[in-house]
mmCIF file of the C-alpha atoms, coordinates in Angstrom:
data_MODEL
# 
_entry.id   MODEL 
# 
loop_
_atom_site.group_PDB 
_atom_site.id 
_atom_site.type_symbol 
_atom_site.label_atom_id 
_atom_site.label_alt_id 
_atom_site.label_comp_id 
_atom_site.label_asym_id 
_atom_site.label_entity_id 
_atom_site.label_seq_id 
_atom_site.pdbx_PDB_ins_code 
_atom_site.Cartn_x 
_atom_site.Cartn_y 
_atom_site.Cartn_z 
_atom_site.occupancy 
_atom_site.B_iso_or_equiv 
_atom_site.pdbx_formal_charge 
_atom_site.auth_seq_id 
_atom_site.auth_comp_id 
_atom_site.auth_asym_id 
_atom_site.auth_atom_id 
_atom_site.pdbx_PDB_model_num 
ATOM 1   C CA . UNK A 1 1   ? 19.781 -65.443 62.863 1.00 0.00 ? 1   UNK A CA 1 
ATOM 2   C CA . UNK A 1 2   ? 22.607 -63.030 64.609 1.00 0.00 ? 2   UNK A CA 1 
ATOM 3   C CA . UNK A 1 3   ? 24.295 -60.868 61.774 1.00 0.00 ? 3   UNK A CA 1 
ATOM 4   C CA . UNK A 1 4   ? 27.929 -60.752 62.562 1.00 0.00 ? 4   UNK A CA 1 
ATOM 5   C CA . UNK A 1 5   ? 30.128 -57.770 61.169 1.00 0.00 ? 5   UNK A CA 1 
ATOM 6   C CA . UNK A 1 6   ? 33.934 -58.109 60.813 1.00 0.00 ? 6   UNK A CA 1 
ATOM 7   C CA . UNK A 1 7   ? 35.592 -55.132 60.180 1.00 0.00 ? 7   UNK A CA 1 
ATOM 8   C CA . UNK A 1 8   ? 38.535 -55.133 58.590 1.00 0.00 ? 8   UNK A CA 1 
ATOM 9   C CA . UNK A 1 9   ? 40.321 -51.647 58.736 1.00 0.00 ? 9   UNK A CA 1 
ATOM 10  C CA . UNK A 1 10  ? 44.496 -51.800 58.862 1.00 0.00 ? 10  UNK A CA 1 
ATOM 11  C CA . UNK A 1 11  ? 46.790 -52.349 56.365 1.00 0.00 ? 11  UNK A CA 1 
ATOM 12  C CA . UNK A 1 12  ? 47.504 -56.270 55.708 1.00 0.00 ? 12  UNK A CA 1 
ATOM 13  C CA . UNK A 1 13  ? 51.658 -56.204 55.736 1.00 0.00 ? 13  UNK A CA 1 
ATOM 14  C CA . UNK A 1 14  ? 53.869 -57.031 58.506 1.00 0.00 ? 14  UNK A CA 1 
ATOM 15  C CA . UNK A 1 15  ? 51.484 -58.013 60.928 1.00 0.00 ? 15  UNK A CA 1 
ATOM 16  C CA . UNK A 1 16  ? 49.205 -61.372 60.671 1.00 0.00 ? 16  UNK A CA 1 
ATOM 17  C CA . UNK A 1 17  ? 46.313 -59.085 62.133 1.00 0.00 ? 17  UNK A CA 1 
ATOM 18  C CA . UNK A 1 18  ? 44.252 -59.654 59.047 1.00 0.00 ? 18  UNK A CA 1 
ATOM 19  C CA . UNK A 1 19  ? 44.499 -63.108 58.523 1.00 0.00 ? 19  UNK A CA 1 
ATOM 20  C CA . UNK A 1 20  ? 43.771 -63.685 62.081 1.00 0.00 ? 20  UNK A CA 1 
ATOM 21  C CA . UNK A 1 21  ? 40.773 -61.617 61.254 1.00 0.00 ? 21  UNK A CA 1 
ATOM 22  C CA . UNK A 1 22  ? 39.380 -63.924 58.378 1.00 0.00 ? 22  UNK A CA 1 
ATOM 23  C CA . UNK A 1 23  ? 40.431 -66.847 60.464 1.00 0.00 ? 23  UNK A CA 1 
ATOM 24  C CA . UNK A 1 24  ? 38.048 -65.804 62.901 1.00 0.00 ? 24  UNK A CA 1 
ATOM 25  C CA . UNK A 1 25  ? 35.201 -65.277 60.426 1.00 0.00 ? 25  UNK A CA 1 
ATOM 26  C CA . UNK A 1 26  ? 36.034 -68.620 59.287 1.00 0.00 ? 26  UNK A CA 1 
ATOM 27  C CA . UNK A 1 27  ? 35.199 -69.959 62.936 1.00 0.00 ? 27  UNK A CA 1 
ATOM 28  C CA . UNK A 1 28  ? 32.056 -68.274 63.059 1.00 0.00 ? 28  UNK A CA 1 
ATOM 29  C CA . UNK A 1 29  ? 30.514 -69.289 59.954 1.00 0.00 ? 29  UNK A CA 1 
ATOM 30  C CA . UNK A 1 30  ? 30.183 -72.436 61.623 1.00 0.00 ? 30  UNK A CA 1 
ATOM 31  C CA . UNK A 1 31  ? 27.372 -71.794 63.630 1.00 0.00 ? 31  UNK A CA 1 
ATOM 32  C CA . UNK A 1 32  ? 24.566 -72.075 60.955 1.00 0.00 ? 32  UNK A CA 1 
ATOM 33  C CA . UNK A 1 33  ? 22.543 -69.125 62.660 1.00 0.00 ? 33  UNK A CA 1 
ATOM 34  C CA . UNK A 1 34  ? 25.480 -66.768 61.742 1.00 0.00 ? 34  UNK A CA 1 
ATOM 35  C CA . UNK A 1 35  ? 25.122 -64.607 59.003 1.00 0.00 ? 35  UNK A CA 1 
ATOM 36  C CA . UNK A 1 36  ? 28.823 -63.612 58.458 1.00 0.00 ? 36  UNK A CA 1 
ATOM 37  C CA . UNK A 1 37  ? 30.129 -60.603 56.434 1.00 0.00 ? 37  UNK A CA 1 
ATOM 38  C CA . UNK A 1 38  ? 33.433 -59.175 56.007 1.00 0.00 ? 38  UNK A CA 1 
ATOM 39  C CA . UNK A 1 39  ? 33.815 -55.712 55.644 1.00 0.00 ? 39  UNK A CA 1 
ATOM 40  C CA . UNK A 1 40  ? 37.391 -54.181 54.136 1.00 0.00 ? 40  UNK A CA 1 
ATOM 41  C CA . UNK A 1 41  ? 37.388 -50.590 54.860 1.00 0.00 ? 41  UNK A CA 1 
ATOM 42  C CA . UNK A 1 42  ? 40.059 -47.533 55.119 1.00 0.00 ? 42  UNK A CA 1 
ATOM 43  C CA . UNK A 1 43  ? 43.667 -48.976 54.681 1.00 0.00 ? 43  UNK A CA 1 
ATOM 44  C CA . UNK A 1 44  ? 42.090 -52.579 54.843 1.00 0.00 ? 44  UNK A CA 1 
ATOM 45  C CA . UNK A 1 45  ? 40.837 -52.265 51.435 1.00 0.00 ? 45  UNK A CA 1 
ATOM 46  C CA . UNK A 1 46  ? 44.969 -53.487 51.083 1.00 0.00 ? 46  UNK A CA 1 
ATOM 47  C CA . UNK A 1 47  ? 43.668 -56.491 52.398 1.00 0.00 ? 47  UNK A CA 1 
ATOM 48  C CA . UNK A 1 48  ? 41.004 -57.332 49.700 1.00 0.00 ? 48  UNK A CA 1 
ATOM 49  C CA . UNK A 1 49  ? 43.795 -55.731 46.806 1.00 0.00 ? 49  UNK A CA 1 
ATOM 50  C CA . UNK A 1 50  ? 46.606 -58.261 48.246 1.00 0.00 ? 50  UNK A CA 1 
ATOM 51  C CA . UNK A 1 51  ? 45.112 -61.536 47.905 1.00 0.00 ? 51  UNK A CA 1 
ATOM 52  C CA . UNK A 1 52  ? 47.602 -62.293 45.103 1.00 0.00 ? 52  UNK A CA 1 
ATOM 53  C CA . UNK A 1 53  ? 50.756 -60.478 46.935 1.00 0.00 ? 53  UNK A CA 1 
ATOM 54  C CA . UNK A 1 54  ? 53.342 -62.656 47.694 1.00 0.00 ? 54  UNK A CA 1 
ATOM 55  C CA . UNK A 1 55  ? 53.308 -61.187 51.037 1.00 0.00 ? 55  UNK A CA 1 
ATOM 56  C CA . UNK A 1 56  ? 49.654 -62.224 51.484 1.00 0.00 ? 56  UNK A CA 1 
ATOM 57  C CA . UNK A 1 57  ? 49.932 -65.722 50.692 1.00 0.00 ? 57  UNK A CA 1 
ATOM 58  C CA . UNK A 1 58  ? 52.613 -65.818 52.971 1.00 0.00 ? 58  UNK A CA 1 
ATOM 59  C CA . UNK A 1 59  ? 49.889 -65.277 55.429 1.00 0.00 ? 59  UNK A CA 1 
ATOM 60  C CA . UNK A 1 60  ? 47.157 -67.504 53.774 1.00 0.00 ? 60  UNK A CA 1 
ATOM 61  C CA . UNK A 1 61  ? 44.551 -64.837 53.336 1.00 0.00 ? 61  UNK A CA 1 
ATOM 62  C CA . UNK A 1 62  ? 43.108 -66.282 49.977 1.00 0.00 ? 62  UNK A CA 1 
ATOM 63  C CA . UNK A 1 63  ? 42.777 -70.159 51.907 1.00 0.00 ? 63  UNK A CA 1 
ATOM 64  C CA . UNK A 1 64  ? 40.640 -68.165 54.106 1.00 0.00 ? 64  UNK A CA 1 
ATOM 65  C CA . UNK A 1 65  ? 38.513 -65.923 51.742 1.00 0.00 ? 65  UNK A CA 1 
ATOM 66  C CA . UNK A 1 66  ? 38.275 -69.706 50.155 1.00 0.00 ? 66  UNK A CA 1 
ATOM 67  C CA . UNK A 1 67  ? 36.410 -71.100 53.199 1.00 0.00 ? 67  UNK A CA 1 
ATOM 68  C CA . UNK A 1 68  ? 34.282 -67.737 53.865 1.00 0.00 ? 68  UNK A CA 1 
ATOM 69  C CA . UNK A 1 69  ? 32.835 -68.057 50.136 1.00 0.00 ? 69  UNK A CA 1 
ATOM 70  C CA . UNK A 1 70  ? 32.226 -71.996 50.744 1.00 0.00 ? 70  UNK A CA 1 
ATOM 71  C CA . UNK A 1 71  ? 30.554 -70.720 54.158 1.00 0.00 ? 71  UNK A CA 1 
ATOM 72  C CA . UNK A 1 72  ? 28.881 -68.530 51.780 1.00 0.00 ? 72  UNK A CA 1 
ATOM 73  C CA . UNK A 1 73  ? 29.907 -65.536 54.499 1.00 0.00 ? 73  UNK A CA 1 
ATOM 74  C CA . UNK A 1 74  ? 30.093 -62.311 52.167 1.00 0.00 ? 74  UNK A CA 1 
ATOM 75  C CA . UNK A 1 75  ? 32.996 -60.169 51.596 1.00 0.00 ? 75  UNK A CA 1 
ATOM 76  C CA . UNK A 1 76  ? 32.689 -56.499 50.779 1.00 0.00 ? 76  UNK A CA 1 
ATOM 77  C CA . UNK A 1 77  ? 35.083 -53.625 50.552 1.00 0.00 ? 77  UNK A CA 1 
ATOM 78  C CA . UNK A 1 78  ? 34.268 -50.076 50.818 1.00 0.00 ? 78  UNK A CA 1 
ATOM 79  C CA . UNK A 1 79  ? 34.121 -48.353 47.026 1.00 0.00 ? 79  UNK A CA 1 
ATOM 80  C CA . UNK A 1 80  ? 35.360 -44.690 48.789 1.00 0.00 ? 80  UNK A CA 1 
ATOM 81  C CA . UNK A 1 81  ? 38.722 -45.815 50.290 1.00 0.00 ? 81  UNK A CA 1 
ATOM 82  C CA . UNK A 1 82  ? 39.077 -48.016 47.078 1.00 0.00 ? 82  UNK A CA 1 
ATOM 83  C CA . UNK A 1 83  ? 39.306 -44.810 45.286 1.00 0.00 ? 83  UNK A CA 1 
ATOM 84  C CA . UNK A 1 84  ? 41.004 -42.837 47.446 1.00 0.00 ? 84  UNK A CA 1 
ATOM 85  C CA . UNK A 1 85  ? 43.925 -45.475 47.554 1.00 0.00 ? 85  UNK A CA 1 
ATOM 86  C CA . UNK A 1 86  ? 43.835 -45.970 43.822 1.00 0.00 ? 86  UNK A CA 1 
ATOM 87  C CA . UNK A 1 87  ? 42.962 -49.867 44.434 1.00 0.00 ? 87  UNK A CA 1 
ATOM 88  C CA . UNK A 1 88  ? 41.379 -52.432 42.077 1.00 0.00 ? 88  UNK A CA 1 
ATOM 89  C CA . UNK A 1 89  ? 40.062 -55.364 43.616 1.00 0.00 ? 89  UNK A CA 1 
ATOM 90  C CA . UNK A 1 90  ? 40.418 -58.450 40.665 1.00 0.00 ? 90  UNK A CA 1 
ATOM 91  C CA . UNK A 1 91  ? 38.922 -60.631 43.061 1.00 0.00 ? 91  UNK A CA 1 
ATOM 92  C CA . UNK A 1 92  ? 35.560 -60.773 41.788 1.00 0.00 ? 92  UNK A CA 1 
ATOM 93  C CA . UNK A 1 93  ? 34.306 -62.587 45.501 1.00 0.00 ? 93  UNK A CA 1 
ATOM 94  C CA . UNK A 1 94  ? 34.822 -59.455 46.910 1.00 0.00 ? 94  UNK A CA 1 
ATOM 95  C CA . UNK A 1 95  ? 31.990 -56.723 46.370 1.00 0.00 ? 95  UNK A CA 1 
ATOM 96  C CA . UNK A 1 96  ? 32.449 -53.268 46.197 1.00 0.00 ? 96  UNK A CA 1 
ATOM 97  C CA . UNK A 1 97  ? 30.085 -51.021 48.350 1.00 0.00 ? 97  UNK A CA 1 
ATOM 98  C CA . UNK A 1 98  ? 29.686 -47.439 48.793 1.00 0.00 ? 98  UNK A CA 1 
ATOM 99  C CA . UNK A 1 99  ? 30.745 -46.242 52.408 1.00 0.00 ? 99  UNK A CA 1 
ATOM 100 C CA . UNK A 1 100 ? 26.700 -45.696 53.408 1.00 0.00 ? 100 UNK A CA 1 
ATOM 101 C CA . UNK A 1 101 ? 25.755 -49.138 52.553 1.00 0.00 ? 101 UNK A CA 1 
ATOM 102 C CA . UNK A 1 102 ? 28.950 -50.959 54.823 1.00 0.00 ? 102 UNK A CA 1 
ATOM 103 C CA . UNK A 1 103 ? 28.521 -47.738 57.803 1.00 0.00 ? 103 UNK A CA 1 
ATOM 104 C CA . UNK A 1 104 ? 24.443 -49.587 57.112 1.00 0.00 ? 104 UNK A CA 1 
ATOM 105 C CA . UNK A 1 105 ? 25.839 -52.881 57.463 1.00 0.00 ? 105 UNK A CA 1 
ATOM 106 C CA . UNK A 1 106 ? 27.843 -52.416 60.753 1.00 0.00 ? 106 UNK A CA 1 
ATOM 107 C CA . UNK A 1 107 ? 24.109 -50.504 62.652 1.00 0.00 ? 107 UNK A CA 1 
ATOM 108 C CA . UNK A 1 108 ? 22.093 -53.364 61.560 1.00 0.00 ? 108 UNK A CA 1 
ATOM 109 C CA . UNK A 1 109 ? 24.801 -56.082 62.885 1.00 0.00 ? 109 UNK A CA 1 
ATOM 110 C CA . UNK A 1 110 ? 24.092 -57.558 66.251 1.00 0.00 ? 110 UNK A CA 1 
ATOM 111 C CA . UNK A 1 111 ? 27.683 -58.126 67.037 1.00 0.00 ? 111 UNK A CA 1 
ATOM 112 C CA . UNK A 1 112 ? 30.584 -56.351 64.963 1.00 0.00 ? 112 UNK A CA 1 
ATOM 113 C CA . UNK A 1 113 ? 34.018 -57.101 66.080 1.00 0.00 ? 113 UNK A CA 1 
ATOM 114 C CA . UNK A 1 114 ? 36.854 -55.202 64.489 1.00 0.00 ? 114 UNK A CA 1 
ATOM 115 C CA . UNK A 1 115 ? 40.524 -55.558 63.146 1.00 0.00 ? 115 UNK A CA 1 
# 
């Protein structure tokens, strides 16, 4: 099994960065030896508050957070820069973490590719 990391780490608005980001965890959930996890941290954390932002749907973030969870890829978002941006993440497919466990994450991935 090859553990895949995808970082998410700039903010969500006025670019399509993001979603072109989850897109491209969609892809590789299909390869069933993937293990695929998304990780939101510094100002990507926007990404995981913004799901229900008109300027999010605009980019279809929540179709593709739809697919990851029926991929069953997992979506975290790191608890620190949560706090630190005053953030609540209502989307209860999205896991908070504390910064050790996601830095944890990212060493133990075998390929990490970042946004």
């Amino acid at each position: 099994m090859k553990k895949i990391a995808v970082v998410i780490y700039a903010l969500p608005f006025n670019t399509i960065g993001n979603a072109e980001a989850l897109r491209c965890a969609v892809g590789l959930t299909i390869e069933d030896e993937n293990k695929v996890q998304v990780l939101f941290i510094n100002d990507g954390v926007w990404t995981a508050a913004s799901l229900d932002c008109q300027a999010a749907k605009n980019q279809e973030l929540d179709k593709h957070v739809e697919t990851l969870l029926m991929m069953e890829a997992e979506l975290m978002a790191e608890e620190e820069a949560l706090i630190d941006r005053g953030i609540k993440v209502d989307n209860s497919a999205i896991i908070t973490r504390p910064r050790a466990e996601i830095n944890q994450i990212i060493r133990n991935a075998d390929v990490v590719i970042g946004f």
